[in-house]
Structure formats: structure tokens, C-alpha cells
N, C-alpha and C positions, 0 to 999 in steps of 0.2 A: 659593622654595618648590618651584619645579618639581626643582631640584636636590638639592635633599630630600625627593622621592619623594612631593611633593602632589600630586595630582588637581587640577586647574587647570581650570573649565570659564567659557565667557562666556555670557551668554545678558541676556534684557532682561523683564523683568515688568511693563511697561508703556513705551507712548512716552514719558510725560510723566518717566519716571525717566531713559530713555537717548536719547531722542528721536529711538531708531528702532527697530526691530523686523529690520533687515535683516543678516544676521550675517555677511556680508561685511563691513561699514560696522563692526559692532564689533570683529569681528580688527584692521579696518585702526586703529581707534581705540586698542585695548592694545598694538600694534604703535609704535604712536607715540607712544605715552606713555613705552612700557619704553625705547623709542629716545634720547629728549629724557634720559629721565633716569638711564638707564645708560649712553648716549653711545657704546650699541651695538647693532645690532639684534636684535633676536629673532626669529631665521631660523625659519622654517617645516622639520619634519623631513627629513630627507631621507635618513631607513632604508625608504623601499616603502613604510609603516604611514601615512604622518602623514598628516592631513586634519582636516578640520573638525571631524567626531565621535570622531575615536581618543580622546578625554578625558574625552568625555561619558557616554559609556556606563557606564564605573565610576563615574562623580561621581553617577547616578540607580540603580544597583546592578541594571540591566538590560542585562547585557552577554550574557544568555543569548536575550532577545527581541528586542534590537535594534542597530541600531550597523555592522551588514557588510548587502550585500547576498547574501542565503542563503534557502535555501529552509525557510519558515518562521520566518522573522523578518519583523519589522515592517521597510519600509522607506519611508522618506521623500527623494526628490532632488528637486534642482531642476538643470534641465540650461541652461546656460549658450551664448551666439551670442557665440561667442570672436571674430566677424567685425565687430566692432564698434573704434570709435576706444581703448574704456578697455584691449583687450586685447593690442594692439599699442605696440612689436615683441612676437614671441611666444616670447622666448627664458629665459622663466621663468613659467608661467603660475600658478605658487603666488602667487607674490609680487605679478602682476598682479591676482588675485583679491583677496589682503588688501589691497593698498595703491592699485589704482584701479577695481576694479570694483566696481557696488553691484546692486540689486536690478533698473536699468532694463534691464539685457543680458537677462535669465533669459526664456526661452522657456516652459518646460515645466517644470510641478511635478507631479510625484507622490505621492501621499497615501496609502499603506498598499495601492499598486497601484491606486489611482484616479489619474486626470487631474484635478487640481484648478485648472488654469492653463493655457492651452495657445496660444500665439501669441498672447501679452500680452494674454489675456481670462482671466477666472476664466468657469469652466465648472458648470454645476450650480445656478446664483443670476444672480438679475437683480441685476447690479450697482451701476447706475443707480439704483435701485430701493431697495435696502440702504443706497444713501450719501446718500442722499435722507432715507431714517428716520433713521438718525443723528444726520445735521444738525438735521433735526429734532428730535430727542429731545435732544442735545446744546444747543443753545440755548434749550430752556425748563429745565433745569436750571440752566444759568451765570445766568438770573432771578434776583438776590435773592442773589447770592452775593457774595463781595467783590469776586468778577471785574466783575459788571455791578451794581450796586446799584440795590432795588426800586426802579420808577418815571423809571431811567437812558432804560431804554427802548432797544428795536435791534430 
């Protein structure tokens, strides 16, 4: 596809579909899959352009609002502690990204020029607090469903 000028983008709509949300963790998964079954890999670009988003932005038809960091565009990053065990040796930091780093390195996320994550805390939410309701909210719905059947009890 991609050699026939498809728009090629990964992304996840729920855990329970991809069973994760981390999009490192899916590069390195379509990486691995194209790998095992082309029996070659699927190199990351290497014209200056290529990254995580160069795909995305056309595949959502917002390549005018988002997608570069520019003045006036939306931008979203996550900045990455390359000083970690997944990031070494550091003599290809693409390919360390898809194939061994995941979401535990990331420092600092940015949100549309907010800090939304900032020395492995989310900022702006008690987070304690939110995974508390979940859980909660999350286990009186699995009540009565095939997962936990009425009267199973937990």
C-alpha cells in the first residue's frame, strides 16, 4: 500500500481492541508483523521528514492545523529520557523508539502548549483520584455481564 501512494496511519480506539494506547508500542507492533511476514523490515524514513506524524496528518485531512511544530498549528509531543536502559546503545534512536521503547521513558507531554504530564505525573487531575472512580465505575458495570455473572459476586 504504502508503495502505491496509500496514506498509511496506526492509531488504537480503544485498549481492549489494541491493548494499548501507547504508539510507540504500535509502530513497534506493525513493525513486527511486516517484519515476520515480508522477512524484511520496515525501515523507519530516512529523507529529514519521517516520524511518527508525517502520515497522519493527511490520513485526518488536517495537514493545515496540524502535524509540524509551527506557529499556529496545534501541537501535541511527548519528550522522551533517551537515558534510560530501552534507549541504549544510541546509534539509531528511530528504531530504538519503534522497537524498544514504550510509554515508561516519556517525561513530558504537551497538549496544545499545555503540560499535561510532567516528570511521570499527569498534571492538572488528581490522578489517584480518577483511577479510583474508574475502578469503581468499571466493576459495577462488569456485574451481571458475561464477564462476572449476577450473583458471582467480587
Amino acid at each position: 500500500m504504502l508503495q502505491a501512494g496509500v496514506t498509511v496511519s496506526l492509531g488504537a480506539d480503544g485498549v481492549s481492541s489494541s491493548g494499548t494506547f501507547d504508539h510507540a508500542r504500535l509502530a513497534g507492533i506493525t513493525a513486527g508483523l511486516f517484519k515476520d511476514a515480508r522477512g524484511r523490515q520496515l525501515g523507519p524514513r530516512r529523507d529529514g521528514t519521517g516520524n511518527g506524524d508525517t502520515q497522519r496528518r493527511p490520513s485526518v485531512l488536517w495537514d493545515d492545523e496540524l502535524g509540524s511544530v509551527e506557529v499556529g498549528k496545534t501541537a501535541d509531543l511527548a519528550l522522551y529520557d533517551i537515558e534510560t536502559p530501552e534507549w541504549a546503545p544510541r546509534h539509531d534512536v528511530v528504531r530504538n523508539l519503534v522497537y524498544c521503547a514504550d510509554g515508561r521513558s516519556i517525561q513530558t507531554v504537551i497538549v496544545d502548549g499545555n503540560v499535561v504530564f510532567d516528570s511521570g505525573r499527569a498534571t492538572g487531575i488528581d490522578a489517584g483520584k480518577a483511577i479510583a472512580e474508574a475502578s469503581l465505575a468499571g466493576s459495577g458495570s462488569r456485574t451481571g455481564s458475561a464477564l462476572i455473572p449476577a450473583g458471582a459476586g467480587r
